[in-house]
C-alpha positions in Angstrom: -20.5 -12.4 -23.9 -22.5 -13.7 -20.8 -19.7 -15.1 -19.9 -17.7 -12.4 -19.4 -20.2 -9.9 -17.7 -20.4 -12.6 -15.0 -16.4 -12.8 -14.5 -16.5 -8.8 -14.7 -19.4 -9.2 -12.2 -17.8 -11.3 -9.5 -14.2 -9.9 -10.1 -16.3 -6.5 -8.9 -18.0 -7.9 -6.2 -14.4 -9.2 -4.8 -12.5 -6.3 -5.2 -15.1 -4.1 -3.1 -15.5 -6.6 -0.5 -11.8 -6.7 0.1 -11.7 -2.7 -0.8 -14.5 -1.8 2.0 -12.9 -2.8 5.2 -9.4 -0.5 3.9 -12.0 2.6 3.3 -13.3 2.2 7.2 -9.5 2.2 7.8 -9.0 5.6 6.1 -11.3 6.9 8.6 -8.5 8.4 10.7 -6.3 10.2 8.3 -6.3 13.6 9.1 -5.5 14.3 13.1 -7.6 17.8 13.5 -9.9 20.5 12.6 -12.4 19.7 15.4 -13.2 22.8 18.1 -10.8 21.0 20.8 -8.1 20.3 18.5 -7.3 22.9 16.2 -4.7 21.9 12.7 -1.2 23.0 13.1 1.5 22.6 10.4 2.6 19.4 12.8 -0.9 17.8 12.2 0.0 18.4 8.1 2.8 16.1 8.3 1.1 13.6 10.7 -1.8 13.0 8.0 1.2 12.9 5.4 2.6 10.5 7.9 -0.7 8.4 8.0 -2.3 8.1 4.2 1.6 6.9 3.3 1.4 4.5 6.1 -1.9 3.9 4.5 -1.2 3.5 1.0 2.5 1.4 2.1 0.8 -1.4 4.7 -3.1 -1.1 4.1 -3.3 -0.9 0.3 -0.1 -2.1 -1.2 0.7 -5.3 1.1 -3.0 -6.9 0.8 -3.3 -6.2 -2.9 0.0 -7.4 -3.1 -0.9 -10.8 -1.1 -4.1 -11.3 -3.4 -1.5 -10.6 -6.6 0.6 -13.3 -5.5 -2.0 -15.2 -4.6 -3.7 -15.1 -8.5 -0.7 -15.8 -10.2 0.2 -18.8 -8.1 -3.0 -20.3 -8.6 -2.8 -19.4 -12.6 0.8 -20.6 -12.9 -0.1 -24.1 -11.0 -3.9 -24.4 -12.4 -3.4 -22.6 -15.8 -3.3 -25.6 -17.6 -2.1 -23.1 -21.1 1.1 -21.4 -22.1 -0.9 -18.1 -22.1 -1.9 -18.8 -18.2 1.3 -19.7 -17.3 3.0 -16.4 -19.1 0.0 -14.3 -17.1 0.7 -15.4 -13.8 5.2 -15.4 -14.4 4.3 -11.2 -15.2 2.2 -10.7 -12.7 4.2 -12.4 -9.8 7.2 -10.4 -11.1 5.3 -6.9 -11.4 4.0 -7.9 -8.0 7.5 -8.3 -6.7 8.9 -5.5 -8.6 6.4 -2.6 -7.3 7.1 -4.3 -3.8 10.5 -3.7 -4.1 10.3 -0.6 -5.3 7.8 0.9 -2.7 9.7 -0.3 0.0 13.0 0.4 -1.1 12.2 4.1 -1.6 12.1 4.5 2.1 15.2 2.3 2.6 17.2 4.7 0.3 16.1 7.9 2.1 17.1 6.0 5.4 20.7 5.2 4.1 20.9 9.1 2.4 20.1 10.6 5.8 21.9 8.4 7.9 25.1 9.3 6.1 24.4 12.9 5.4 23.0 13.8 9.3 24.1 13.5 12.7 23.3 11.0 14.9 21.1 13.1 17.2 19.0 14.1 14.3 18.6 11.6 12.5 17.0 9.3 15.7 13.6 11.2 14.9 13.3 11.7 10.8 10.4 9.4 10.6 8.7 10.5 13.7 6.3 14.0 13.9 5.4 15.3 17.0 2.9 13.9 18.8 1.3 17.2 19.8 -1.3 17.1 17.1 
């Protein structure tokens, strides 16, 4: 039992100190509603823009990185078959959400690229820069 409070204890006091510096990131999320810059319907999509930015390179990437990182060391120090079963599911749910987060954006890429024209299509992951 004392055990495990200390391994709940410092698995909490990691995850915040590698969750604090991403919070100062989110800082700059949303583009207006200060007196010299008013929110437009532009600014709406640039913080849409921004937190999936956010979530995509700031969030998913690191946590990714330490994913990897945790099953590597419990498939090559796990000394049991149970460790060694942990860490094979958690690198391939690791590798699978990857995929799948990044591949979303690939597939809309490919969809508009074949269903728009050329000189539309240049901008569809761009907002204005007005806000």
């Amino acid at each position: 039992m004392k055990y495990k409070f200390i391994k709940t204890a410092n698995f909490l006091v990691v995850f915040f100190i590698t969750i604090a510096p991403l919070v100062a990131l989110a800082l700059p999320l949303v583009p207006c509603g200060t007196a010299d810059k008013p929110c437009t319907v532009a600014c709406f999509y640039v913080m849409v823009d921004r937190i999936i930015k956010f979530i995509l390179l700031d969030i998913a990437v690191p946590l990714s990185a330490t994913a990897l990182m945790v099953s590597g060391i419990m498939l090559v120090l796990g000394g049991s078959e149970k460790a060694n079963t942990a860490g094979k599911e958690i690198l391939k749910f690791t590798l699978y959400g990857l995929f799948f987060a990044f591949a979303a954006w690939l597939i809309i890429e490919m969809v508009l690229r074949g269903l728009l024209n050329e000189s539309f299509f240049k901008v569809w992951n761009k907002f204005p820069s007005n806000c």
